[in-house]
TORPA-4810 file (N, C-alpha, C, O; in nm, 3 decimals):
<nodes>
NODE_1_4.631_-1.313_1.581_4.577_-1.178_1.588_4.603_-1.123_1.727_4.556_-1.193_1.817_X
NODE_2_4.671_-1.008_1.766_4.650_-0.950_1.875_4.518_-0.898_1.914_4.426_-0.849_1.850_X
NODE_3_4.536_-0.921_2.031_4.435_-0.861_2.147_4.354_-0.717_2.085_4.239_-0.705_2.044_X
NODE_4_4.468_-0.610_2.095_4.419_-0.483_2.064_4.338_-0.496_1.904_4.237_-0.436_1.866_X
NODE_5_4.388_-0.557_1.859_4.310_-0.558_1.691_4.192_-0.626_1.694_4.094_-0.606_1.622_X
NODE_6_4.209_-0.725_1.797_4.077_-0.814_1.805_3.968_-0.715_1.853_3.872_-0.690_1.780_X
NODE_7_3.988_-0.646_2.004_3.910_-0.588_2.017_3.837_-0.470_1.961_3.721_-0.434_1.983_X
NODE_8_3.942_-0.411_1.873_3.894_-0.292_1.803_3.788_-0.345_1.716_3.666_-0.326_1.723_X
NODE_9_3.859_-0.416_1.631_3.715_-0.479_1.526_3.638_-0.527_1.594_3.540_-0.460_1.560_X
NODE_10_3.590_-0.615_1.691_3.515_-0.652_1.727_3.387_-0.554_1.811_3.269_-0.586_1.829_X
NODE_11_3.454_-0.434_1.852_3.408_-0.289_1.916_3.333_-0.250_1.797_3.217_-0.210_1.804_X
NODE_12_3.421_-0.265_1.651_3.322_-0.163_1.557_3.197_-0.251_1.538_3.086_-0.198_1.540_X
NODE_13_3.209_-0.368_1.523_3.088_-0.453_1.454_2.973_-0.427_1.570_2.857_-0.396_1.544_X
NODE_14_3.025_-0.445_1.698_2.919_-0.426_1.759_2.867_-0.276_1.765_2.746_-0.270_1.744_X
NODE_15_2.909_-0.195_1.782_2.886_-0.068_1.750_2.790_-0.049_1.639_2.695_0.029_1.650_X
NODE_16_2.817_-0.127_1.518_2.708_-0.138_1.401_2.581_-0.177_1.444_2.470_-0.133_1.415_X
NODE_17_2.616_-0.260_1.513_2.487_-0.380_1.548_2.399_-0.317_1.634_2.281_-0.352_1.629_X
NODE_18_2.438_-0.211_1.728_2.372_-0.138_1.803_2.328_-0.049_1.735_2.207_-0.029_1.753_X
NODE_19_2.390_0.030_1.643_2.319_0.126_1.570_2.203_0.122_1.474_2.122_0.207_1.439_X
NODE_20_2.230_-0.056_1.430_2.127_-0.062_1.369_1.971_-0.147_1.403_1.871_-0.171_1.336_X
NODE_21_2.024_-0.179_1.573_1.890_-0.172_1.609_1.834_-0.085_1.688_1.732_-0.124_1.744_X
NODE_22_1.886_0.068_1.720_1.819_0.151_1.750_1.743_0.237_1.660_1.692_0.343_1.697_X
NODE_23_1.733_0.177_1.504_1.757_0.262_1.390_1.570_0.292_1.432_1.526_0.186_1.477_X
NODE_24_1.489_0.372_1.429_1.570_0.493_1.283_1.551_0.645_1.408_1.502_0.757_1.396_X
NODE_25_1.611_0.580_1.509_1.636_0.704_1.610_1.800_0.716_1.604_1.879_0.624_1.582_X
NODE_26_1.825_0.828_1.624_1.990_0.887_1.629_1.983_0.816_1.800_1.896_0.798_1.885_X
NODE_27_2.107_0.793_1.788_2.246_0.763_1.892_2.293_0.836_1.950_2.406_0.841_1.902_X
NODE_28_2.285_0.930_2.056_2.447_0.971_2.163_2.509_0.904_2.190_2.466_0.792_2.214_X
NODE_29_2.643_0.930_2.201_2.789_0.856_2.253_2.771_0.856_2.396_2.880_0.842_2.451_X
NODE_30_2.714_0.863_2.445_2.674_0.818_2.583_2.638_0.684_2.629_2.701_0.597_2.690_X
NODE_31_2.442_0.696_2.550_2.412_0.548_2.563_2.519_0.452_2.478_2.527_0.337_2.522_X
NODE_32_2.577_0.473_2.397_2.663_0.360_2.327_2.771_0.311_2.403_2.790_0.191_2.424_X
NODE_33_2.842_0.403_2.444_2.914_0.398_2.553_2.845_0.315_2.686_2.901_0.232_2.757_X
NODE_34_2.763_0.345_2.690_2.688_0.230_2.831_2.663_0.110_2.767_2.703_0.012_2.830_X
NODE_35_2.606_0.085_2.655_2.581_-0.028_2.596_2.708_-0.148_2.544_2.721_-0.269_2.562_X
NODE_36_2.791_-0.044_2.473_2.985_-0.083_2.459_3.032_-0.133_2.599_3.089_-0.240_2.618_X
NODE_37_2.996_-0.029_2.708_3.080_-0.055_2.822_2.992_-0.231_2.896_3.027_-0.306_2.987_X
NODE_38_2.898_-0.233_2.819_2.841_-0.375_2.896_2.942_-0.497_2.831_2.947_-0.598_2.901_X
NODE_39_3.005_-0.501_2.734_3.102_-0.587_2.666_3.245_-0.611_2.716_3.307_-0.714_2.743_X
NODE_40_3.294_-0.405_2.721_3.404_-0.398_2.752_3.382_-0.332_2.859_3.361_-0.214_2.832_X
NODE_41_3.373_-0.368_3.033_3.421_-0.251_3.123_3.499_-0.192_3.099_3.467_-0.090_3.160_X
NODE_42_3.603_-0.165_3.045_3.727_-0.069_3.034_3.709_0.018_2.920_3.797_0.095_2.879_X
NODE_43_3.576_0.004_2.861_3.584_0.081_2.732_3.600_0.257_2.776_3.580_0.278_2.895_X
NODE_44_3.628_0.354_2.708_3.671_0.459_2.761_3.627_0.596_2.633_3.674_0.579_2.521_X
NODE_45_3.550_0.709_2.654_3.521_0.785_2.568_3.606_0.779_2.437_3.572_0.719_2.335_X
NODE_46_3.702_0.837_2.452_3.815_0.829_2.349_3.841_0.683_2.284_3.905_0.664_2.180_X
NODE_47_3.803_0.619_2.334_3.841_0.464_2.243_3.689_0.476_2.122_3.683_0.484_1.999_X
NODE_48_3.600_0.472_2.214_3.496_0.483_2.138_3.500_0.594_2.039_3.436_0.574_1.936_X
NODE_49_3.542_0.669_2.047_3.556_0.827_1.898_3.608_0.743_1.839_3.555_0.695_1.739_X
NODE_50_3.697_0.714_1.873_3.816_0.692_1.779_3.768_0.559_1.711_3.825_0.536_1.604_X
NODE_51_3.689_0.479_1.747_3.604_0.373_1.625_3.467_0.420_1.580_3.416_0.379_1.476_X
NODE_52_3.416_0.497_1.653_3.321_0.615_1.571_3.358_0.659_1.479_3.288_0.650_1.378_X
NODE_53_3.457_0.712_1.474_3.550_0.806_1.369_3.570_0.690_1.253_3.514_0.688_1.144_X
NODE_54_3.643_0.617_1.293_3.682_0.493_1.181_3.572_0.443_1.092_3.579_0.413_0.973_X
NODE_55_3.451_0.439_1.188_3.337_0.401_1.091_3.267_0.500_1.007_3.186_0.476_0.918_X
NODE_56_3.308_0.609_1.046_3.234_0.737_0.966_3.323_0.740_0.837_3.275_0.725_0.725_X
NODE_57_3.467_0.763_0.864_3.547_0.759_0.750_3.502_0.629_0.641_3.508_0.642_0.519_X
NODE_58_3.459_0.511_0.706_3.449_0.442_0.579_3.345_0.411_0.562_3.322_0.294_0.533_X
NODE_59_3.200_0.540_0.578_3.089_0.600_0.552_2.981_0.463_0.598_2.912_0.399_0.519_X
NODE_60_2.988_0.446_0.718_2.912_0.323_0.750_2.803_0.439_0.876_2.692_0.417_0.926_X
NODE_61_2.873_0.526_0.886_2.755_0.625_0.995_2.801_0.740_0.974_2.910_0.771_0.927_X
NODE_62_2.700_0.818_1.019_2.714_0.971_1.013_2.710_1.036_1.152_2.634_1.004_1.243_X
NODE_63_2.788_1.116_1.154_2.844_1.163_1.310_2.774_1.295_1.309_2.775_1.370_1.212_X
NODE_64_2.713_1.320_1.426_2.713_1.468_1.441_2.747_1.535_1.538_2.671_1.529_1.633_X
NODE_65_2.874_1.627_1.553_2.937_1.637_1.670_2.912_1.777_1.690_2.936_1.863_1.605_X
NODE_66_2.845_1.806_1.843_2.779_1.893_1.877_2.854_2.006_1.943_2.949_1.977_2.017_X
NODE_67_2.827_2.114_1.927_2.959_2.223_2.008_2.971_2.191_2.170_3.073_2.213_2.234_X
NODE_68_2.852_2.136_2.223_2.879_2.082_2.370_2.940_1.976_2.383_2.949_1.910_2.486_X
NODE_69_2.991_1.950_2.273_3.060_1.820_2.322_2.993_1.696_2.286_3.076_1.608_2.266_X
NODE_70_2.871_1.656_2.270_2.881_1.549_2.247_2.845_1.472_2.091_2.843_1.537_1.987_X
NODE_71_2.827_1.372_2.095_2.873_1.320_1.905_2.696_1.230_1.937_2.635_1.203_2.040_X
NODE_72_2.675_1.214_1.826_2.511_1.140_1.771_2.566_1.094_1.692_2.671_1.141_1.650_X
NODE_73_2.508_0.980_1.644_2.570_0.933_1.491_2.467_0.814_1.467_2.427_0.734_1.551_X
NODE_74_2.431_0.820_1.321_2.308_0.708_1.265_2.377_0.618_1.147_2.484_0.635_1.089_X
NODE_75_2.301_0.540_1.136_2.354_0.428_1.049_2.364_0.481_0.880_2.266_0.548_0.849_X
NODE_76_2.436_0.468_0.802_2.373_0.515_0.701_2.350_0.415_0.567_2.468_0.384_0.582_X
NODE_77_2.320_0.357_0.482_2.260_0.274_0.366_2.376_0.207_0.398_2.358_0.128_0.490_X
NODE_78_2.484_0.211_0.355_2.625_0.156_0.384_2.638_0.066_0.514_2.666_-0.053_0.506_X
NODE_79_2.626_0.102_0.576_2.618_0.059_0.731_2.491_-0.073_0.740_2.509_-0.192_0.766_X
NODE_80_2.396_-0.022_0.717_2.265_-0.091_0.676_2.289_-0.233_0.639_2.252_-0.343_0.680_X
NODE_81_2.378_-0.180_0.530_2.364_-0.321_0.414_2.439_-0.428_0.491_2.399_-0.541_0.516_X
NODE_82_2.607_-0.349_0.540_2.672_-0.466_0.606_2.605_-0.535_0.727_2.603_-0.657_0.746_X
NODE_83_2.555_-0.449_0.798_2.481_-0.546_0.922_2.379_-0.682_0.860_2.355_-0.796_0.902_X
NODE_84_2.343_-0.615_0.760_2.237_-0.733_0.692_2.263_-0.795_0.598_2.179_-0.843_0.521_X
NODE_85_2.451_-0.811_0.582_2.490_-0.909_0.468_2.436_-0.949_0.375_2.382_-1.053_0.338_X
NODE_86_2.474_-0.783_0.316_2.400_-0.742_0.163_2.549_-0.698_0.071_2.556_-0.682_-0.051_X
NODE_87_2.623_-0.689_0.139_2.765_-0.645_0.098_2.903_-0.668_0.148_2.957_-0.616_0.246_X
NODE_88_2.942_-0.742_0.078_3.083_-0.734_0.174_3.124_-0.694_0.281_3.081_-0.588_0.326_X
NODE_89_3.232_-0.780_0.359_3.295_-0.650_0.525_3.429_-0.678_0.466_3.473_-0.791_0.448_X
NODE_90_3.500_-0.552_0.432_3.625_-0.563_0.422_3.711_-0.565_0.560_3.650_-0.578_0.666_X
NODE_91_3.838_-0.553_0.558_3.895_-0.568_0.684_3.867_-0.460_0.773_3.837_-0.349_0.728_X
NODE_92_3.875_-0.487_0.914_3.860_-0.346_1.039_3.767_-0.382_1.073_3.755_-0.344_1.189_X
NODE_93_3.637_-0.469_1.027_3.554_-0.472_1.120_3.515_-0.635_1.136_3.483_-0.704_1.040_X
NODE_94_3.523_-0.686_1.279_3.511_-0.783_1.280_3.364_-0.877_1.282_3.339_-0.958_1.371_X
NODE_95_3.278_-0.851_1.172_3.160_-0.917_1.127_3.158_-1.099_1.146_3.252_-1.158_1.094_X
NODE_96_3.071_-1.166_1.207_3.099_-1.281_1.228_3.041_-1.378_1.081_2.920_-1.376_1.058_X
NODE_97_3.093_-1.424_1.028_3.068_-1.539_0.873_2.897_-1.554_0.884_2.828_-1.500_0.970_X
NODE_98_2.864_-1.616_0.806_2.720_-1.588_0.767_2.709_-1.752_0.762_2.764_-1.824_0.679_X
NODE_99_2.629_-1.791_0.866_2.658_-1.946_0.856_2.490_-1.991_0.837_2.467_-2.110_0.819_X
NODE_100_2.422_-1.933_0.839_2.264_-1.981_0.798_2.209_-1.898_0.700_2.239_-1.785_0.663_X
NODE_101_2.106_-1.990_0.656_2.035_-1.907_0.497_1.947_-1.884_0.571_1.919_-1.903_0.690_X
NODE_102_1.867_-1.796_0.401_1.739_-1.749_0.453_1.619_-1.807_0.353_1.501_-1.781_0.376_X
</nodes>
C-alpha cells in the first residue's frame, strides 16, 4: 500500500472517530483540523475538505458549508453505525479489524 493511500484512509477513520465522540455537538473544520493536525503535522485545510468531502459523498456526515467560509459537519446514522461496527467498512476508510467481543 502506498503512503498517500495509507494516510488518506487512515485520516478518514480518524476523522469518524472524532466526530463521533464529539457527537451530538456539530464540528468546525477548525477544531478537527487541530485535532487531525495532532496525528499529522502536515495536515493542511484542503487535505482535510477533500476527506470531508469523501465522507459526505458516501453519506457517513453531513457538511455544512457556511458563506464565510467555514464547513461544520456531524456524524450521521451511517457514520454512527460504522464507528460502532454495526456495518460493514467498505474500502477508503481505514477502520482497524474488530478483534474483541462484547
Amino acid at each position: 500500500m502506498d503512503y498517500q493511500r495509507h494516510r488518506r484512509e487512515a485520516m478518514r477513520w480518524n476523522i469518524l472517530l472524532m466526530l463521533y465522540k464529539s457527537r451530538p455537538y456539530t464540528t468546525n473544520e477548525r477544531f478537527i483540523v487541530d485535532v487531525i493536525g495532532a496525528i499529522y503535522p502536515d495536515v493542511t485545510a484542503l487535505e482535510l475538505r477533500q476527506e470531508l468531502d469523501y465522507l459526505a459523498d458516501r453519506k457517513m456526515l453531513e457538511l455544512n458549508k457556511q458563506p464565510s467560509g467555514i464547513w461544520f459537519s456531524d456524524l450521521t446514522r451511517l457514520g454512527v453505525d460504522l464507528v460502532e461496527y454495526t456495518i460493514d467498512c467498505g474500502p477508503g476508510i481505514a477502520r482497524p479489524m474488530k478483534y474483541w467481543s462484547e
